[in-house]
Backbone as CSV, one residue per row, in Angstrom:
resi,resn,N_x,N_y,N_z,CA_x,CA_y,CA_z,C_x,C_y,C_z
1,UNK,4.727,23.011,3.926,5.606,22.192,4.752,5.096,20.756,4.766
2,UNK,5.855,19.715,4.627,5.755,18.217,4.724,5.712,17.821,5.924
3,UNK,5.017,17.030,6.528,5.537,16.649,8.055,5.379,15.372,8.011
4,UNK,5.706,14.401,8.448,5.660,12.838,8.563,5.716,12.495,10.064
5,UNK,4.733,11.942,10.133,4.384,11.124,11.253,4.500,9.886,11.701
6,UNK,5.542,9.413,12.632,5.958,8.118,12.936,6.875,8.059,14.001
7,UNK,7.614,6.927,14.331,8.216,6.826,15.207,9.830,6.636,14.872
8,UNK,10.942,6.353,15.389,12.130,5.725,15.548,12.296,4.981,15.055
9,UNK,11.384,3.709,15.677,11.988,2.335,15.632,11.021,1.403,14.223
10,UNK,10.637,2.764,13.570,10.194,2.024,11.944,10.838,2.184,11.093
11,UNK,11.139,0.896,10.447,11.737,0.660,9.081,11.152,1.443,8.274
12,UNK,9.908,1.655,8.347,8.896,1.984,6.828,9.021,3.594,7.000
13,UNK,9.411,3.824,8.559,9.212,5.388,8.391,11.068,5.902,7.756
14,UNK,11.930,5.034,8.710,13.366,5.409,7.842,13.038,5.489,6.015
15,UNK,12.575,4.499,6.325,12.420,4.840,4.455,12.098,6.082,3.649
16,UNK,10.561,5.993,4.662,10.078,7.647,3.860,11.183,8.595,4.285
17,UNK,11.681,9.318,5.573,12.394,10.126,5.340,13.923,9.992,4.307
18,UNK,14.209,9.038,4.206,15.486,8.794,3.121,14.784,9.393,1.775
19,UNK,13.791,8.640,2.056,12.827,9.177,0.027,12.973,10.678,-0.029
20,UNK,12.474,11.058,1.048,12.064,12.700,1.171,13.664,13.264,1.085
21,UNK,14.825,12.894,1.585,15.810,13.372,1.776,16.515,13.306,0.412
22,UNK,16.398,11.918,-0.607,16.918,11.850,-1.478,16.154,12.765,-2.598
23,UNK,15.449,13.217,-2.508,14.332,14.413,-3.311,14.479,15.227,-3.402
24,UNK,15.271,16.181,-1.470,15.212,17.454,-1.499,14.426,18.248,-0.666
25,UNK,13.276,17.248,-0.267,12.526,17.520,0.316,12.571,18.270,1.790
26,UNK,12.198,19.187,2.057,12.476,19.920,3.613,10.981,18.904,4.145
27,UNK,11.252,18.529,5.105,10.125,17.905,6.037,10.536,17.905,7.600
28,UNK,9.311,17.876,8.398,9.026,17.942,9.701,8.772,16.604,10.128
29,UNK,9.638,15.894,11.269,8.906,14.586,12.015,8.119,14.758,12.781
30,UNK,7.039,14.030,13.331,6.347,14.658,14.082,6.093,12.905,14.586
31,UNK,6.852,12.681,15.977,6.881,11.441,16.842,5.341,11.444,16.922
32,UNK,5.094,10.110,16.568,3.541,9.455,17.428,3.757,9.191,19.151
33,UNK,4.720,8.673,19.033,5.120,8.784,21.089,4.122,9.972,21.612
34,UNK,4.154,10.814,20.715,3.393,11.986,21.770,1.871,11.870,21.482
35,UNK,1.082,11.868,22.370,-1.044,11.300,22.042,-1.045,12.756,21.186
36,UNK,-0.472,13.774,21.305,-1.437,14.839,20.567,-0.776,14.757,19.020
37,UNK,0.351,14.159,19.055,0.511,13.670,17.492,0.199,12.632,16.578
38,UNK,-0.071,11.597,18.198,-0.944,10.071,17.199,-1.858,10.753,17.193
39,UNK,-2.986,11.617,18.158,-4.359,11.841,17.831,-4.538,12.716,16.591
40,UNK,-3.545,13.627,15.789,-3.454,14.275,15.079,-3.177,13.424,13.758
41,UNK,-2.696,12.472,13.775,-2.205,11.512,12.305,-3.617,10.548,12.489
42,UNK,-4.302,10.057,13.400,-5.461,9.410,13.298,-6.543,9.951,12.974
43,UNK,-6.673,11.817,13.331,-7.643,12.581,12.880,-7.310,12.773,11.079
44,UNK,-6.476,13.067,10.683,-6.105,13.209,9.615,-6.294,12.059,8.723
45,UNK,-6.294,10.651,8.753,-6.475,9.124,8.070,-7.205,8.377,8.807
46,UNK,-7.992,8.528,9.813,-8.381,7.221,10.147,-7.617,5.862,10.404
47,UNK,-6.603,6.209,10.562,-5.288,4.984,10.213,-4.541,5.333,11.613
48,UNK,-4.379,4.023,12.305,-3.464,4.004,13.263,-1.904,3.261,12.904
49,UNK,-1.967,3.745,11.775,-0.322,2.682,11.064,0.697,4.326,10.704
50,UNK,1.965,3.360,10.611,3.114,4.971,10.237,3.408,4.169,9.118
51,UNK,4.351,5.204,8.306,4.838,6.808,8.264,2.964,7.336,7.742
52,UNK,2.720,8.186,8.193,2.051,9.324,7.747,2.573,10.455,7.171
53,UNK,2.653,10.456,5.578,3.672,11.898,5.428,2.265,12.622,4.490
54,UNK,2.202,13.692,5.405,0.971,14.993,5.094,1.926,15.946,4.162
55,UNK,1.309,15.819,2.584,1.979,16.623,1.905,0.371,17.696,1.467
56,UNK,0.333,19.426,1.973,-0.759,20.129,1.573,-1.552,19.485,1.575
57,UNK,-2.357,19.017,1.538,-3.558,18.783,1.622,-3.927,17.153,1.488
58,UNK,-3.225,16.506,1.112,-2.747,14.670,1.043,-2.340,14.486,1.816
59,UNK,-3.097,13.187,2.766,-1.669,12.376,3.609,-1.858,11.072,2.624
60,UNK,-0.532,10.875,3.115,-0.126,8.992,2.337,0.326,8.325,3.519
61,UNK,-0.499,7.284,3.326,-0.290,6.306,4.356,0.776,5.279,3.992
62,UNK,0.981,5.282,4.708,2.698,3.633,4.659,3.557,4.615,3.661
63,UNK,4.509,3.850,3.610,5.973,4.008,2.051,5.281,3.937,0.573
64,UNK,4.906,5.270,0.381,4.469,4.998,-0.588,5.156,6.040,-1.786
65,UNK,6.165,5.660,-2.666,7.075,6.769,-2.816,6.364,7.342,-4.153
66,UNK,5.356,6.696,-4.989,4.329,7.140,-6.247,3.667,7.840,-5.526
67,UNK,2.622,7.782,-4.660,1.502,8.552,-4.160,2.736,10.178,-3.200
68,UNK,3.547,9.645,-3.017,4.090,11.290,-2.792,4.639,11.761,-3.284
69,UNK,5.144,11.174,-4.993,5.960,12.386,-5.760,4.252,12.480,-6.243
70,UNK,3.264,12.017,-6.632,1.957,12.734,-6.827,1.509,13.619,-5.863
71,UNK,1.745,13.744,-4.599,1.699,14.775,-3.799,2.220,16.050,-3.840
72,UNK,3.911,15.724,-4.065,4.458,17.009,-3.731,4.588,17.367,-5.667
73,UNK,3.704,16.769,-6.722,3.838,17.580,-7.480,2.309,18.431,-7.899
74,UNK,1.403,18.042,-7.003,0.468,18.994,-6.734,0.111,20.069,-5.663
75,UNK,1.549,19.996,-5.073,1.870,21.350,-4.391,2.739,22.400,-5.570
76,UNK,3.088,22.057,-6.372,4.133,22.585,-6.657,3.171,24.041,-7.592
């Protein structure tokens, strides 16, 4: 399962889910609004910035649409 971490009111996170949507991709949002999901995307990167999209065992930080078709093609 994919989950991406971010908020609403980001451009960078609309993006990633459009990427993920235009792919095919099934993914989970998972709001930073909530502390046990920022504390969970900050445990995971060290990074207090969105989208966080955790593909198996990779997260990618920001819009990064190379580093996650390299993701989800080392799930595959």
């Amino acid at each position: 399962m994919v989950e991406l971490y971010g908020s609403d009111t980001c451009l960078w996170c609309r993006k990633t889910k459009d990427y993920l949507n235009s792919k095919g991709v099934r993914f989970r949002t998972k709001s930073i609004t909530d502390p046990d999901n920022a504390h969970r995307a900050f445990t995971l990167t060290g990074q207090q910035t969105v989208p966080i999209t955790v593909i198996g065992r990779t997260a990618v930080v920001g819009f990064d649409p190379d580093a996650i078709d390299r993701a989800l093609n080392m799930t595959k």
